[in-house]
N, C-alpha and C positions, 0 to 999 in steps of 0.2 A: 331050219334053225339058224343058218348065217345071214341069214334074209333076217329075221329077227333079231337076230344081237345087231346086227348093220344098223336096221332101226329104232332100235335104243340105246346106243350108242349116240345114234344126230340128234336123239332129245334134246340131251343136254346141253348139246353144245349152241342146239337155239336158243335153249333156256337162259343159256350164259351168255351169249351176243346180246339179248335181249336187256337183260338185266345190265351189261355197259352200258349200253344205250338209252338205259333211262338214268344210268348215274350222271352218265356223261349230261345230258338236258338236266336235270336237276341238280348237278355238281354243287352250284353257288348254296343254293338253300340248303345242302348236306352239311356243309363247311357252316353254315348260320346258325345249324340248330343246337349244338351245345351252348354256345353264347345267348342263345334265345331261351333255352331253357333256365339255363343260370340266372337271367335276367327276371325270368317269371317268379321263379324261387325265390330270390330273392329283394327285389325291388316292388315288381309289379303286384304280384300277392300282397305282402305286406302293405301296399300301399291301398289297396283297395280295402285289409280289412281296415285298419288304424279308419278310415272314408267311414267303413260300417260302425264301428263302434262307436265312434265321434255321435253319431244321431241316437245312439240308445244311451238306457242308466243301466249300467252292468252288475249284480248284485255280487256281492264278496262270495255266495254261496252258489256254487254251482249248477246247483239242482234246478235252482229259479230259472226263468224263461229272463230275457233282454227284452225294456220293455225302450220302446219306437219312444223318442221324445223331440224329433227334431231337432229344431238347433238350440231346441234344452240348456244343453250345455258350454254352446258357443255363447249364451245372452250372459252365461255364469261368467264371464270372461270382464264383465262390463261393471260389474258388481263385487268381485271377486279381490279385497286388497290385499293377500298373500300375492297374486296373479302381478297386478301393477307393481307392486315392490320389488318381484324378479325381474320386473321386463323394465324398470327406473334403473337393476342394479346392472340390469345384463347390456344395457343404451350406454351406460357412463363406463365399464370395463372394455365395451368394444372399441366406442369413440377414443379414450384415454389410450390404452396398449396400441390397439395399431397403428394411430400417431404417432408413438414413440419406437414404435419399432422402424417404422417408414422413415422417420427422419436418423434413427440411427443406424441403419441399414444401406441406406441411400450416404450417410456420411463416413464410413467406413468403407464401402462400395469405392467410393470415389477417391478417398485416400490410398487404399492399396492398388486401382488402376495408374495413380495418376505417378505414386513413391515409390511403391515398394510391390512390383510389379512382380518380380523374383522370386518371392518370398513365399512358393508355394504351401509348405508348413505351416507357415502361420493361417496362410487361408483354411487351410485342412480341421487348424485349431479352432476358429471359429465356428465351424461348420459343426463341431462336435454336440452341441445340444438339441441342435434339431434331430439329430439321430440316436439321440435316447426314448428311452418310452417314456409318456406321458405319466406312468405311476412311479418310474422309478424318479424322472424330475421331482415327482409332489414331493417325496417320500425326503430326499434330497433337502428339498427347501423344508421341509418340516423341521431339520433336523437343524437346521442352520438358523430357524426361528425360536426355537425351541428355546424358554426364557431362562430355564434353570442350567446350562449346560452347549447351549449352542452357542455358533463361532460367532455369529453378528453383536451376542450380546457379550461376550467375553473381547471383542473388538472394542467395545462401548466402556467396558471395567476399565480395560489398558487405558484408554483415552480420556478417562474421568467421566465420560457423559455414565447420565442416566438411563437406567436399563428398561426396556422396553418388552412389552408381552405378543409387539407383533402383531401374528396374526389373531390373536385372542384379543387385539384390542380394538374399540369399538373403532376411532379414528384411524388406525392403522390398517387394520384387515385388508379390507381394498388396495389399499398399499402394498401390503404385501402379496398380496393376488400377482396385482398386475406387474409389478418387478420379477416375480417367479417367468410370468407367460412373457416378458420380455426377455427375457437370458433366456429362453428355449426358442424364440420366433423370429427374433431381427435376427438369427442367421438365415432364416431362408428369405427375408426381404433383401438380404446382403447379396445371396448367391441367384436370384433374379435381378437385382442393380446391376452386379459384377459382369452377368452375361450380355446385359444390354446396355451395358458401357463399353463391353469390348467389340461390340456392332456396329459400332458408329463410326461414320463417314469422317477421315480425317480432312477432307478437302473446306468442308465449311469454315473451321477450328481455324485455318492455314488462313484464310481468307479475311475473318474475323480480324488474326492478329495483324496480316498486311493494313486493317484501316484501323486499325490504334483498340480496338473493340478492350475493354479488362475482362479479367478473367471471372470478374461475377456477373460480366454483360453476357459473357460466354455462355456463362453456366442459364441464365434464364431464358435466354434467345435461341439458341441452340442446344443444350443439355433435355432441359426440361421438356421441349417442345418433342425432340426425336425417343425422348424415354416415354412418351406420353402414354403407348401405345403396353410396357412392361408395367408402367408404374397400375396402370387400371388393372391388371391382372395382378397383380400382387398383394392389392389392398381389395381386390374382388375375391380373392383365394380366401386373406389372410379375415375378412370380416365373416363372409360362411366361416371358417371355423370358430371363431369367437361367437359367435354367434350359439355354437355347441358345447362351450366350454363346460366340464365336468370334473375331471380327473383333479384339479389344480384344486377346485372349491372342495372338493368332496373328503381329501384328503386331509388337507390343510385347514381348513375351518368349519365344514361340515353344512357350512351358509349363515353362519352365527359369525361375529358374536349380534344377538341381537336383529338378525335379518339384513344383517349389513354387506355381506357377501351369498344370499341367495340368489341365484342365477335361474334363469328359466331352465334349464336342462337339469337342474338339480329340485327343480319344483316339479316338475314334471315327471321325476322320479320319485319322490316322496308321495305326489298324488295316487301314485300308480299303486306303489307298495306299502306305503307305509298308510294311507288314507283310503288304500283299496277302491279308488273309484278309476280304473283302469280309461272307462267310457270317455272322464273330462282329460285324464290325461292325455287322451288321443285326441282329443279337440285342441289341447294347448298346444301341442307337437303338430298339429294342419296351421294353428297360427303362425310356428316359426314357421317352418314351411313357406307360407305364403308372404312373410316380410323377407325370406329368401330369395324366394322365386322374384319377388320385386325389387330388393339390391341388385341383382344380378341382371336381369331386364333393364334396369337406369345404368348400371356399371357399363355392360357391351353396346347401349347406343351414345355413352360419351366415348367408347371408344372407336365407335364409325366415323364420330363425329371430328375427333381427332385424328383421324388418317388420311 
């Protein structure tokens, strides 16, 4: 009997060296597999059905089988002027905002490195609307456009001007879009400016002013050249999300008046739900995708280029 308990007793304890010894050799891929799973969940799955549904016509009625149409839905893309009108309205909110963010970002950026360097608070102030939600922003600028009772137009009363409908107006909307996504965005153009203004080499700068160089010869010859490298990632960041914009449209004008603020991420939502063709919606959502996937490819080899 001690002869046997002896020997079951050593089981385990090979069974457990054993079992080290394989955690130890497969450590790394142990540590990998939560994040690989998550990744499948969430990324990779989805990505391949959004792939699958894109080639079928998806019936509103469940019961129906998904009928195979190839790229059916992608030729609808070509034909489609609801389609061209988000992707005309979503080219001119992208181009316009993140130009104006970048240049007020980058001039702000550079006034608090250059002035008012101290002045931690107020940096903290600006920083304040990138760190709200996106719904509570809309909700915000709603209420500030708002013709009967908001602050913009009772601004306008004091001041004698004529009172304006904003975002409900045909000329405006747009306008007021991208002013909204501009007071939420040019802080984080600011606070990528600010970190890669305060990385720079002061020896150039020194050097410049010993041969008489001005300070806008500085800023183009030296400023711009050594920011090249932040400035691409910042308007790479900041055009992927423009590119998504939802919460700003959806709230505040709904993509009216008149199709004037419809945006592809808000067409492609109404495709989904409101027009129950889920199948083209997931074809318009592989287009952005893929004018993504190509910003971002032109974005990182101007910035090889530049280093």
């Amino acid at each position: 009997m001690l002869k046997s308990d002896k020997g079951t007793s050593a089981a385990p304890l090979r069974l457990g060296s054993g079992l080290e010894r394989w955690a130890e050799r497969h450590l790394r891929y142990l540590m990998l597999a939560p994040t690989v799973l998550i990744l499948l969940a969430l990324t990779i799955f989805p990505s391949i059905y959004m792939f699958y549904a894109a080639v079928h016509r998806i019936s509103p009625n469940p019961d129906l089988p998904w009928e195979f149409i190839g790229i059916g839905n992608f030729a609808r893309l070509l034909s489609d002027g609801q389609f061209q009108v988000a992707l005309r309205n979503t080219a001119i909110f992208t181009i316009v905002a993140v130009t104006i963010e970048f240049l007020l970002g980058l001039g702000l950026a550079m006034l608090l490195d250059k002035y008012i360097r101290r002045l931690t608070f107020l940096k903290t102030v600006l920083m304040i609307p990138m760190m709200l939600p996106p719904i509570a922003v809309a909700i915000t600028w709603k209420l500030i456009y708002e013709p009967q009772f908001g602050v913009l137009n009772e601004i306008m009363f004091r001041l004698g001007l004529p009172l304006q409908a904003w975002a409900g107006d045909v000329n405006l909307a747009m306008f007021s879009i991208i002013v909204a996504d501009v007071w939420q965005w040019t802080p984080f153009i600011f606070l990528l400016m600010l970190a890669g203004l305060a990385s720079l080499p002061v020896e150039p700068y020194e050097a410049a002013a010993l041969d008489g160089a001005s300070s806008w010869r500085q800023f183009w010859d030296l400023t711009i050249p050594f920011l090249k490298p932040v400035i691409a990632i910042a308007l790479l960041l900041r055009v992927m999300d423009a590119l998504r914009l939802f919460d700003l449209v959806f709230i505040l004008t709904g993509g009216g008046p008149a199709d004037r603020t419809k945006v592809l991420s808000l067409y492609i939502y109404q495709v989904a739900y409101r027009f129950a063709d889920p199948g083209y919606a997931a074809a318009i959502s592989l287009f952005v995708l893929f004018v993504t996937i190509v910003l971002s490819t032109w974005f990182m080899k101007r910035m090889r280029l530049a280093e």
